[in-house]
C-alpha positions in Angstrom: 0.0 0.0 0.0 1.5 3.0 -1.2 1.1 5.9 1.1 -0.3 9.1 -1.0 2.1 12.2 -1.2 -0.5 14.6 -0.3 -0.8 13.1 3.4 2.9 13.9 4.2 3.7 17.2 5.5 7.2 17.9 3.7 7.3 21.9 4.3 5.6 24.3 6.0 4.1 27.5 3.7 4.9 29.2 6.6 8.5 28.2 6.9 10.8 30.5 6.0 14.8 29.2 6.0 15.3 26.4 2.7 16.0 23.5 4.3 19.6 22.4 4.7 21.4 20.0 1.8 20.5 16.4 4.9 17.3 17.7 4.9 17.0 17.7 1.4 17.8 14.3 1.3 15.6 13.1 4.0 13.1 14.7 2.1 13.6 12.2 -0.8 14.4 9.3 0.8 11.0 10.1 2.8 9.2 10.1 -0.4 11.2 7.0 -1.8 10.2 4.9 1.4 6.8 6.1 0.7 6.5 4.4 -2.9 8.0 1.0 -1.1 4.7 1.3 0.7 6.6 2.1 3.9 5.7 4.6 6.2 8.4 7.0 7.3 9.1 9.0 10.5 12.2 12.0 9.3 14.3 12.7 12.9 13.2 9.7 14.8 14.9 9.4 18.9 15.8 6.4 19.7 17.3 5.4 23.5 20.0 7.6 24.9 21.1 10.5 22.6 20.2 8.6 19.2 18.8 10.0 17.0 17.8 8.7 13.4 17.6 10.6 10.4 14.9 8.3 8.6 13.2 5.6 10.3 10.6 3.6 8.0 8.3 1.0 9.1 7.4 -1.5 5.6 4.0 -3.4 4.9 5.3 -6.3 6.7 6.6 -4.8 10.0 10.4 -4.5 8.7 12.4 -1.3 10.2 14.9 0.5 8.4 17.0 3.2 9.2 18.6 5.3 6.8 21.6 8.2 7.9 21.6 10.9 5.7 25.1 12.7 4.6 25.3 15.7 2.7 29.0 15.7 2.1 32.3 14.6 3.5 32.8 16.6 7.0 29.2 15.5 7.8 30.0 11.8 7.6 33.2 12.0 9.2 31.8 14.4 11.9 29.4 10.9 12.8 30.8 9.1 15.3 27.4 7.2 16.2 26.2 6.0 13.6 26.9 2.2 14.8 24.4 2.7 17.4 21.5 3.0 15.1 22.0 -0.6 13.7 20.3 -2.0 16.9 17.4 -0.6 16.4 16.9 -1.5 12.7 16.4 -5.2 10.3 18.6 -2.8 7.6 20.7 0.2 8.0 21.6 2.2 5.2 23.2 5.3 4.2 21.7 8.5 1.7 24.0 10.8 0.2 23.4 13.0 -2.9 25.3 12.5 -6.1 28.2 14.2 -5.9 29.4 12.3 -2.5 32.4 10.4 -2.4 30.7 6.6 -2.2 34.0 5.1 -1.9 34.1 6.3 1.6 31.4 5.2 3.2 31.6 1.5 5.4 31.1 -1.6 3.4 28.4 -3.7 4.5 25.2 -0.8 4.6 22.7 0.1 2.1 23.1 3.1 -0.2 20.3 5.1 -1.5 21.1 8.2 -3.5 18.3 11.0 -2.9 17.7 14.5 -3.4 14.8 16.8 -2.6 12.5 15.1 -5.0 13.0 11.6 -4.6 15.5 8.5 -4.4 16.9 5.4 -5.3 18.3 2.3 -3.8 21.7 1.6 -5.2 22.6 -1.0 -2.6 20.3 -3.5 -0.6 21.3 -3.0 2.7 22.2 -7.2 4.7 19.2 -7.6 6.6 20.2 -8.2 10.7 16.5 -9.1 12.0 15.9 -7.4 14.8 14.9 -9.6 17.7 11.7 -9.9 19.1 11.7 -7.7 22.2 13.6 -5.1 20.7 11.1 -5.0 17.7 8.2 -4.8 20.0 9.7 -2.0 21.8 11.0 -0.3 18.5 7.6 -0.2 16.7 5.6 1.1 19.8 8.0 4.0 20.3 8.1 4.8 16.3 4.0 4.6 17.1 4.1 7.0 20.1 6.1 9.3 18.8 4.6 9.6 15.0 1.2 9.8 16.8 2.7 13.1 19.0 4.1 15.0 16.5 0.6 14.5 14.5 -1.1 15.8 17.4 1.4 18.4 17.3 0.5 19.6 13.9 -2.9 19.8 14.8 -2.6 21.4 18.6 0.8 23.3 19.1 0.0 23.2 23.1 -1.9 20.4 24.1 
């Protein structure tokens, strides 16, 4: 089931600052989840100080996280980026096209995005996650997208 772009709240009309070049990519990578039929949450928490840039949730309970890097200093300025692949069945990284591929950790997914969309270049290996921790994920990724709904619709509950 393909989620339908008009129910996804990708800018504000109010909004005035252009989003920055990672969130221009979470942007598409939102939209490319989307047409997998999974549902994506952009800035997820996760325990401690985690924080990922795109969780997703597919048709069949799967959880992927995808990291978005906008060039060079940002991925080498990432020092926790290990952490996220607890929490996911596939980790993967976005970058746009002019990132330097070659230096980013064997083993992940790759999905080259922009503003208006995606691709998967690279499957990320799929590490199931197990059944406590999935539990656990999938009712904080429900929590929290069901907050920042009610956010959209009452600033100050």
């Amino acid at each position: 089931m393909d989620i339908p772009m008009h129910a996804l709240p990708f800018s504000d009309p109010c909004e005035t600052v252009p989003p920055q070049a990672g969130q221009r990519i979470a942007r598409g990578v939102a939209r490319l989840m989307c047409s997998h039929g999974f549902a994506p949450v952009l800035e997820m928490p996760l325990a401690g100080k985690l924080r990922a840039d795109v969780m997703a949730i597919g048709p069949k309970g799967e959880v992927w996280i995808v990291e978005c890097k906008s060039c060079r200093a940002d991925f080498r300025a990432d020092r926790k980026w290990q952490g996220y692949i607890g929490y996911c069945d596939r980790f993967f990284w976005a970058v746009g096209p002019d990132f330097p591929q070659e230096i980013l950790p064997e083993g992940c997914g790759l999905i080259l995005a922009d503003a208006f969309g995606g691709e998967i270049m690279q499957m990320a290996s799929e590490t199931p996650l197990a059944a406590a921790r999935r539990k656990v994920v999938c009712r904080d990724f429900a929590r929290h997208a069901a907050l920042r709904l009610l956010a959209l619709r009452d600033p100050s509950p």
